[in-house]
C-alpha positions, 0 to 999 in steps of 0.5 A: 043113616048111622047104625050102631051096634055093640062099641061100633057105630058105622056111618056109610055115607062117610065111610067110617067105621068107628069103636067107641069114637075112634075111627077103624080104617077099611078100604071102601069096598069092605066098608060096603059089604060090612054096610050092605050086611047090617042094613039086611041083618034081618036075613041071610045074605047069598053070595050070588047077592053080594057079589051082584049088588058090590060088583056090578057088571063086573067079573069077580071070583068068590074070592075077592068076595071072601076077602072082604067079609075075612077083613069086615070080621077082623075089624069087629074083633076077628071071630068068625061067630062074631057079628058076621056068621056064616050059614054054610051053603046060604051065604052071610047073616049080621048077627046081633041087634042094630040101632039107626039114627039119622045124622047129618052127614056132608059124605066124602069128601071129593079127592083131590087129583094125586100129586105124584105119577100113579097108575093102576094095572088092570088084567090082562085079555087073554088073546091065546087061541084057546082062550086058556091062558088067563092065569098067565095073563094074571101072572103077567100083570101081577109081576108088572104090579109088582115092578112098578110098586118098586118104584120110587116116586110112583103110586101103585094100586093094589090088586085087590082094587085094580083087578075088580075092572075088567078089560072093557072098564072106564078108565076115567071111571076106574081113575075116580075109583081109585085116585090114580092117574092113569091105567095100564092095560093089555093083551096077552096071546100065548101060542105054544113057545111063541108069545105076544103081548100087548100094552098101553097107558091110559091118562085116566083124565082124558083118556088119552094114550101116554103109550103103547106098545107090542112085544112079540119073542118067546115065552122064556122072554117073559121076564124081560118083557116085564122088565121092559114094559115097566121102564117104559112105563115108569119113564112114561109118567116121569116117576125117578127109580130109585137104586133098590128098584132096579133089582128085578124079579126073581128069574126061573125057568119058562116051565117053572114059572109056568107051574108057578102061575097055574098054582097060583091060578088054582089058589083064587078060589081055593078048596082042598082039590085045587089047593092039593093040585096047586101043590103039586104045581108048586113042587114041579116049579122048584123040583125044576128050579130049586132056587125059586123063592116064590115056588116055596112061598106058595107051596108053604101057603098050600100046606097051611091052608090044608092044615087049618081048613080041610083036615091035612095031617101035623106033616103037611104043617111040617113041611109048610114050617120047612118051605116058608123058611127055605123061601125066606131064605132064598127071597128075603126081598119078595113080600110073598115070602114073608107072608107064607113065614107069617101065615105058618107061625101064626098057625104053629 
């Protein structure tokens, strides 16, 4: 079935989205959370529902969830009171009349298997005794993401994807998913300065291990570790590194970084607590290290999203303008910091 509605017509077995015949791109799951939506634009649509119905068995935040409907509304023309309105506490309603029709329609067709080495980097377990560090254990395999996206030769799929599987996921499933041939996964046990980590690469075809391997040494080591781990890696699929990516990423201090990771944890499901408690994170990390870009990048993205959405006084937007450009200046390389810059001159 194809529902047409405004100059849009979305055909779900296809996977398309199309403005007046021309085809709008949209990963596939904002495609299913966009079809998912018209096909029950007679109601409004909760969260919990959502989120049960596009994540199956899967252990996702509101956030991903929150994504996905900001990417849908920017496709149809980026207003919130566009066809996706919000009913504040209930969830989501499509809004606006929708014709069906039945077409023909042959659906995906089948990927072929990527020629080129590429790998996606599932969340790490959190092995720690409390169980409480799972924001570094996101930080972990965020960095190792970003290592081996640095590499030339090699595909890398977004967090966006890979970290919708949990640890216990298929891996030939989560290669089918998302056209990778293989997965990188691990563990993380994280005791006082003591630190362990765990990882192993996965052929998504037959699930067969490539390599695995143990880390142990002490959390200062983090930064080598990733370093390693992703050689190993990158040597593992036969990917060639190319000069640029043998720059690595930016180091700090073990409490800078480790403020830097809670802050970031606190921003997954953002709201003015936990983005005012983030900020402070972000500024003990370069109070301690005041040359650590990512710390100003984050800080800048706090102040701004104080601003625009829970009533943060014209200063706060000051120091976001300050903070993204420090960042910039300091990681000119780190995309990170260019979207903190972005996100405060689209809001100046």
């Amino acid at each position: 079935m194809v529902h047409r509605f405004g100059v849009y017509e979305l055909d779900p077995g296809r996977y398309e989205l199309r403005r007046e015949g021309t085809r709008i791109p949209l990963e596939p799951r904002v495609m299913e959370v966009l079809a998912y939506l018209v096909a029950q634009r007679d109601r409004i649509v909760g969260k919990d529902e959502l989120l049960a119905r596009l994540w199956p068995g899967q252990d996702v935040t509101e956030a991903a969830l929150t994504r996905a409907i900001h990417t849908a509304r920017r496709a149809l023309g980026g207003t919130r009171d566009g066809w996706i309105r919000t009913v504040y506490g209930r969830g989501f309603v499509f809004a606006g009349a929708a014709g069906t029709a039945a077409i023909a329609s042959p659906g995906p067709a089948p990927r072929a298997r990527r020629l080129v080495p590429s790998v996606a980097v599932l969340p790490f377990a959190d092995l720690s005794p409390g169980r409480d560090h799972g924001y570094f254990c996101d930080g972990l395999a965020q960095e190792l993401l970003d290592a081996l996206g640095r590499v030339d030769g090699l595909a890398v799929a977004s967090r966006a994807s890979s970290f919708l599987f949990g640890p216990s996921a298929d891996v030939r499933a989560i290669g089918e998913r998302l056209n990778v041939s293989a997965v990188l996964e691990g563990s993380v046990r994280k005791d006082g300065a003591r630190l362990r980590v765990s990882v192993q690469l996965v052929d998504t075809a037959d699930n067969y291990r490539l390599w695995s391997g143990t880390f142990d040494g002490r959390t200062a080591d983090v930064f080598a570790v990733q370093e390693e781990i992703a050689a190993r890696v990158t040597l593992a699929l036969g990917a060639v590194v190319k000069d640029a990516a043998r720059r690595a990423a930016p180091r700090t201090d073990a409490d800078a970084y480790d403020c830097y990771l809670r802050g970031r944890n606190l921003c997954g499901r953002p709201s003015g607590a936990r983005l005012e408690a983030a900020r402070q994170l972000y500024r003990r990390a370069i109070g301690i290290d005041p040359a650590y870009a990512p710390g100003w990048a984050g800080l800048a993205d706090c102040d701004t999203f104080l601003y625009l959405y829970w009533g943060a006084p014209a200063g706060d937007l000051a120091e976001a303008d300050d903070a993204s450009r420090h960042a910039l200046e300091l990681g000119a390389e780190l995309a990170e910091c260019h979207a903190a810059r972005a996100g405060v001159l689209a809001t100046l």
